[in-house]
Wavefront OBJ file of the C-alpha trace (Angstrom):
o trace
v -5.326 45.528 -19.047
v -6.969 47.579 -22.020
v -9.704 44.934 -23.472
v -8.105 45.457 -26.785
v -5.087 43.543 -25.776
v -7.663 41.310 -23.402
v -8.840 40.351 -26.523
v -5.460 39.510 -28.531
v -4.043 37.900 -25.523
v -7.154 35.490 -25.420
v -7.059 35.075 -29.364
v -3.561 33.814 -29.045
v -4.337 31.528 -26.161
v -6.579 29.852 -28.280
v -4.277 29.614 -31.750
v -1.862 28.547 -29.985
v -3.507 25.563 -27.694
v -5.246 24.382 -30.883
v -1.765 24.361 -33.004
v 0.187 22.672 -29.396
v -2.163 19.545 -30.115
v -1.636 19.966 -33.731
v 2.305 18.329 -33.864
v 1.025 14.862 -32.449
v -2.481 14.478 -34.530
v -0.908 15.741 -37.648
v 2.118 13.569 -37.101
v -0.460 10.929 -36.881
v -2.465 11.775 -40.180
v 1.359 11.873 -42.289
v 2.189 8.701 -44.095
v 5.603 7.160 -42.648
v 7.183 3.730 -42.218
v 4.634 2.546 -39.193
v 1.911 3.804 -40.556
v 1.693 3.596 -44.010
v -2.230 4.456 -44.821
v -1.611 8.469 -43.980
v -0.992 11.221 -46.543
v 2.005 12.834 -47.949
v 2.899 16.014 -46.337
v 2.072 17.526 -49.686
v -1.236 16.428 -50.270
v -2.290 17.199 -46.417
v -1.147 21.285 -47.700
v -3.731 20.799 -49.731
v -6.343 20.094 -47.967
v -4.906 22.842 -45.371
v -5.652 25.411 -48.076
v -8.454 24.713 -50.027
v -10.362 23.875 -46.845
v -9.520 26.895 -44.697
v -9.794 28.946 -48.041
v -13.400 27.655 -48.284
v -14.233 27.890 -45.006
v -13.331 32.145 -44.410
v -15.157 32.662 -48.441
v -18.331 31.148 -46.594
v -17.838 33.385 -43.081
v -17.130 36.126 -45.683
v -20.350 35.759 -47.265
v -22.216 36.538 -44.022
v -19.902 39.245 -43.132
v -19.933 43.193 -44.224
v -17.715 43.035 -47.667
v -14.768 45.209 -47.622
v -12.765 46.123 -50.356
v -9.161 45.518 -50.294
v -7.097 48.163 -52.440
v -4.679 46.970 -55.195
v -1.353 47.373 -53.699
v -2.764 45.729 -50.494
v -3.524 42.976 -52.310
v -0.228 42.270 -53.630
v 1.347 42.707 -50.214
v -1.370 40.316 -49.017
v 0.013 37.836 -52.034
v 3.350 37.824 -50.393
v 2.390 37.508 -46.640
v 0.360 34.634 -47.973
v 3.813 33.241 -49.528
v 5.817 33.708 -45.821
v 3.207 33.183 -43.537
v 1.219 30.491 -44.829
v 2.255 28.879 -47.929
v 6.150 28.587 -47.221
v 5.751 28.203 -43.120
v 3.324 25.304 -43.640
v 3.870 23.866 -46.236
v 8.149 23.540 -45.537
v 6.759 22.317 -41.632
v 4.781 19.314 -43.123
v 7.322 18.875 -45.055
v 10.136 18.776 -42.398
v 8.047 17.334 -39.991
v 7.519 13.976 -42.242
v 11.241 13.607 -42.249
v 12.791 14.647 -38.996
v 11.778 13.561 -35.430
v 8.882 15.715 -33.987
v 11.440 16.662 -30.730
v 13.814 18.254 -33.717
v 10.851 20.797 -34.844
v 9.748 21.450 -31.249
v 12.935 22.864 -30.227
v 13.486 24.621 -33.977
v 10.587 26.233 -33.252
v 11.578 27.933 -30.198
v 13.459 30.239 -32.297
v 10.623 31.852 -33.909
v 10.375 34.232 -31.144
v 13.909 35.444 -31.306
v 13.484 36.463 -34.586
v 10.631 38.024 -34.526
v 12.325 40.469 -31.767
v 15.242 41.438 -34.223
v 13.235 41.498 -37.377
v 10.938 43.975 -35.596
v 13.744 46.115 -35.225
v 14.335 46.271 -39.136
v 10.396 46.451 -40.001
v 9.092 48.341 -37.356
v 11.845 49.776 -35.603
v 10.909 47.823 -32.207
v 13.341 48.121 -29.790
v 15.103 45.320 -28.456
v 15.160 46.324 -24.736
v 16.368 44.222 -21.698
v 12.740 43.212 -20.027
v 12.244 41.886 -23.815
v 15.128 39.885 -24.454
v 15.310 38.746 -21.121
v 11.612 36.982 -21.576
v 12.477 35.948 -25.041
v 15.421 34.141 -23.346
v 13.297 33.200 -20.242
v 10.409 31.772 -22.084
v 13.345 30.317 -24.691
v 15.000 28.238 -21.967
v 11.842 27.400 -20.338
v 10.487 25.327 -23.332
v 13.781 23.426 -24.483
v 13.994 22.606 -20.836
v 10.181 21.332 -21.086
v 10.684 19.317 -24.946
v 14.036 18.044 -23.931
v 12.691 16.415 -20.160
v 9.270 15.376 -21.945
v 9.212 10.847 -22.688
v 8.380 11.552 -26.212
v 7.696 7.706 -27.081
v 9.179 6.369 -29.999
v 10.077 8.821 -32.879
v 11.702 9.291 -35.874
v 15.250 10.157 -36.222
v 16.529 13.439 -36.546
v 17.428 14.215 -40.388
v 19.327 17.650 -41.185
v 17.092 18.227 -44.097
v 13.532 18.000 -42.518
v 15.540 20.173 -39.471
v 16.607 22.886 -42.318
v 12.931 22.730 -44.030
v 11.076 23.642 -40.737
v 14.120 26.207 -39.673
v 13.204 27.945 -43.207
v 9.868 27.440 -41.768
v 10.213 28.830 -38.877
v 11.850 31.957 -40.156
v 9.011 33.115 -42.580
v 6.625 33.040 -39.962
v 8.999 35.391 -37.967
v 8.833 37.550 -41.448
v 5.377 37.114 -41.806
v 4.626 38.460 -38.432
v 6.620 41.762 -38.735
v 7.245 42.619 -42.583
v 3.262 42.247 -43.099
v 2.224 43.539 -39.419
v 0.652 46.600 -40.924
v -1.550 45.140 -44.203
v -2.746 42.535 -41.709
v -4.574 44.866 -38.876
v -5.885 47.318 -41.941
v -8.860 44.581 -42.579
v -11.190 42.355 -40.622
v -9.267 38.820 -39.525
v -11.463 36.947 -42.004
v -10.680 39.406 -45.142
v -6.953 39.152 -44.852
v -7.553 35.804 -44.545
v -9.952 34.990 -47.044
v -7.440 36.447 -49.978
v -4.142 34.970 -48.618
v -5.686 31.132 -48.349
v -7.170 31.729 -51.484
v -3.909 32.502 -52.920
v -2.116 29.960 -50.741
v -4.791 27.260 -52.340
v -4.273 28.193 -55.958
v -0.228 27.818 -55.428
v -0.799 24.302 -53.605
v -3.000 22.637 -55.988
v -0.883 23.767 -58.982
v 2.586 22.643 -57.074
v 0.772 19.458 -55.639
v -1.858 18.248 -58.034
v 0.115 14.677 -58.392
v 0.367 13.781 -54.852
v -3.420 14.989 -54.252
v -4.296 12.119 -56.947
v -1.840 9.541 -55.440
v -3.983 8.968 -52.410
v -5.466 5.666 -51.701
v -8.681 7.584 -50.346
v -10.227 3.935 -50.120
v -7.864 3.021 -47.382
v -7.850 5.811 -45.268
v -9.075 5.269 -41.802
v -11.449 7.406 -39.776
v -9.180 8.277 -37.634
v -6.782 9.632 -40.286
v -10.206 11.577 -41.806
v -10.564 12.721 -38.195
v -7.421 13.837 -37.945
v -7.058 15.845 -41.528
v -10.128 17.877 -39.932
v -8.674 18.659 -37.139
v -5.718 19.772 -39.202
v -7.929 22.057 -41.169
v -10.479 23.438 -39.321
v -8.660 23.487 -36.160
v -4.999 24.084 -36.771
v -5.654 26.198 -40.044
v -8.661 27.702 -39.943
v -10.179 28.486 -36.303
v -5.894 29.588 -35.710
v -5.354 31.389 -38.561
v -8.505 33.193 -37.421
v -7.683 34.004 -34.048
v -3.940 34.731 -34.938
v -4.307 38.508 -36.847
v -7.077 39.536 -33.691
v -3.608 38.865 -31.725
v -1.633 41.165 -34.595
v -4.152 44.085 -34.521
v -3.789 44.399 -30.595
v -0.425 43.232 -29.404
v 3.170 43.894 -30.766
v 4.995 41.464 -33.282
v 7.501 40.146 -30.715
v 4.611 39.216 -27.906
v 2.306 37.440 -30.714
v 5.290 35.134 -31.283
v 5.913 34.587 -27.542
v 2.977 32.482 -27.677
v 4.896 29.580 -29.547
v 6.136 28.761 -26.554
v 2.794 27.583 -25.105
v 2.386 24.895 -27.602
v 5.287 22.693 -25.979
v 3.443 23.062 -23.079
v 0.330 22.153 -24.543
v 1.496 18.997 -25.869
v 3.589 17.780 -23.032
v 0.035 18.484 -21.092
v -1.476 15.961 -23.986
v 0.640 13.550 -23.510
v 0.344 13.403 -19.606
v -3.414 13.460 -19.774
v -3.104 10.266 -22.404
v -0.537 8.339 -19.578
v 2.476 8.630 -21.851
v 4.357 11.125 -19.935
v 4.388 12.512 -16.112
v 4.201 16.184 -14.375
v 7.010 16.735 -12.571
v 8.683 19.421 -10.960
v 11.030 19.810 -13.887
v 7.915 20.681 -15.986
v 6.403 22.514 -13.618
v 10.086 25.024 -13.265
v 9.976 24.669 -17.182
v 5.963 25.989 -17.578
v 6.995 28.831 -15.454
v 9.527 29.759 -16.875
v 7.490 30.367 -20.642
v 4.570 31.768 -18.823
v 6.838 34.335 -17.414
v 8.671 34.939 -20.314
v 5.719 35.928 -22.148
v 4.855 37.982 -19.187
v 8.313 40.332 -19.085
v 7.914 40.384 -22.767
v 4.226 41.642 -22.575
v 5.570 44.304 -20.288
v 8.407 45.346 -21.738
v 7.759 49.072 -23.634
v 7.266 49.693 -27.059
v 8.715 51.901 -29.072
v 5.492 54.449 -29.294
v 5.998 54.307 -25.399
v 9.821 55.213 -25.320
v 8.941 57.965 -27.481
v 6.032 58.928 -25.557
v 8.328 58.728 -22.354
v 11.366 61.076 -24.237
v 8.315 63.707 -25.665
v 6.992 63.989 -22.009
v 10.716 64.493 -20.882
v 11.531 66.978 -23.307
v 7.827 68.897 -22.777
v 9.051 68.668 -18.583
v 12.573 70.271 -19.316
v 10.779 72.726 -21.612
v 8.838 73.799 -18.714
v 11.966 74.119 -16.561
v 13.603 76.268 -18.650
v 10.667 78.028 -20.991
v 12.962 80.858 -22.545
v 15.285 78.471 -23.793
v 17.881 80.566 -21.698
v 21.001 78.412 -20.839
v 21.078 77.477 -17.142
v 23.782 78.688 -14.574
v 26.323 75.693 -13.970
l 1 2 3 4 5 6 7 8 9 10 11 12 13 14 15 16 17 18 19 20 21 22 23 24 25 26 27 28 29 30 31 32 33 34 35 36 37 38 39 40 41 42 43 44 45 46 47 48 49 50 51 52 53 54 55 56 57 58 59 60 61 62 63 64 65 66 67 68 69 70 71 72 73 74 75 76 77 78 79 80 81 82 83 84 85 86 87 88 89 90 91 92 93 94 95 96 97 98 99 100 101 102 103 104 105 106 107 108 109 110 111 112 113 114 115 116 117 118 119 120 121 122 123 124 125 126 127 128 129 130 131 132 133 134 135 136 137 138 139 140 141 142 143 144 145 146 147 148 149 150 151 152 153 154 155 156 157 158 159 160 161 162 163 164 165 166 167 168 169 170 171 172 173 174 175 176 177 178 179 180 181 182 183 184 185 186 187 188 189 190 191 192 193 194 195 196 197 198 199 200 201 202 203 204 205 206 207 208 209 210 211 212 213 214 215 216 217 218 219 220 221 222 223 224 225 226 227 228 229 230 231 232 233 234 235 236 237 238 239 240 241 242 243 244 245 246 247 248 249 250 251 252 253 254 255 256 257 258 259 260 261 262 263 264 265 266 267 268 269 270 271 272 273 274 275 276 277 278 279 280 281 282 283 284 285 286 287 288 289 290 291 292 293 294 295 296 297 298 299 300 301 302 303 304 305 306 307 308 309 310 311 312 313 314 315 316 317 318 319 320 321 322 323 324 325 326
């Protein structure tokens, strides 16, 4: 394997574990009928912004400065609005009102549109090794969230499941309408100006629930688990996540949001609260090699490499253009 794509493949790994743990500690840190000291989905956006925005200004500062041109920066504005301030904020949002099982398995369909919206953005082709992991690696991780003992949790509720599915497809947009802007610049400039922009939009939007915290009656562990939130889940992913763009296709980046069942369900076993058993075992298999076939499945830069090298062959064949004897 080229390192480049060593290198996205391992970035990903690591987004991706950090944001499968990310679903039961933030669930944790969200205010809610048992546990009343948390925060309001709103106010922990916040917190998600301004911190990881001033967390990549002061990597920035230590960093080479580049300059990001005009138009870039407006296309950097939107893929701030789709993949951060709209896909978190609406996933908070839904996950405070539906049951965390509901935006598990909504999630699972980030990948699937990611494959055909790469065929409108960047004319990706949808070819049989790829759908057939997307559908692999699909199956695989409803089979995994649906067999998991997820405790006692909140009902489902149709409008926390349609908040993270409008979640769930601006990250898909994110990752393939804004593929291009994102690998132009260093991970921490892109980042830098779209949680800057994401920040300014939360605080104006959700000034009145920031102030409506009882900050006095927080617990550590909520304060432990807001960190986590925002310098793991935000800032350390949302770091690694664009290394992943700049080397790996739109379609594979998103196969990795099938590894955060798996994470979790591994959480939860390694806390007592669930077993390993074969069923798990058949279901982690089945995502690992669905992000495998989808890895290896060609792209379209291949396909066209594959039809130049076939044309430049028949060329050869027939080099005076003269019509062959049938």
């Amino acid at each position: 394997m080229e390192r480049g794509k060593l290198k996205g493949h391992a970035a990903l790994w690591v987004a991706n574990i950090v944001w499968g743990l990310n679903a039961p500690i933030g669930k944790r840190v969200l205010a809610s009928a048992a546990h009343p000291e948390g925060v309001s989905p709103f106010a922990l956006s916040v917190y998600r912004m301004v911190g990881a925005a001033l967390l990549f200004w002061a990597v920035s500062l230590v960093l080479p400065r580049e300059r990001v041109a005009p138009r870039d920066m407006v296309l950097l504005f939107f893929a701030s609005v789709f993949g951060i301030q709209l896909n978190q904020m609406l996933f908070l949002w839904g996950l405070s009102l539906t049951s965390p099982i509901d935006t598990s398995i909504i999630a699972t369909v980030v990948p699937v549109l990611t494959m055909v919206l790469a065929t409108l953005f960047l004319r990706e082709p949808i070819t049989w090794l790829k759908a057939g992991g997307v559908a692999l690696g699909c199956g695989g991780a409803l089979l995994l969230i649906l067999s998991s003992n997820h405790g006692v949790q909140h009902a489902s509720n149709v409008a926390g499941d349609v908040l993270c599915l409008i979640s769930a497809v601006s990250y898909a947009t994110y990752l393939t309408a804004f593929r291009n802007v994102i690998v132009r610049y260093s991970p921490v400039t892109t980042m830098k100006w779209m949680f800057l922009f994401a920040a300014v939009v939360a605080a104006v939007i959700y000034y009145r629930p920031l102030t409506a915290v009882d900050y006095a009656a927080l617990s550590g562990q909520t304060w432990a688990g807001i960190a986590y939130v925002v310098a793991g889940a935000t800032f350390l992913s949302y770091r690694m996540v664009p290394v992943g763009q700049r080397y790996l296709r739109p379609t594979v980046v998103s196969m990795y949001n099938y590894v955060q069942p798996v994470v979790a369900v591994l959480f939860t076993v390694l806390l007592g609260l669930d077993t390993f058993g074969p069923g798990k075992g058949l279901a982690a298999a089945c995502v690992f090699a669905g992000v495998w076939l989808v890895t290896k499945s060609k792209s379209r830069a291949q396909l066209e490499a594959e039809r130049a090298a076939e044309d430049r062959h028949a060329d050869g064949k027939n080099p005076h253009g003269k019509i062959p004897n049938r």
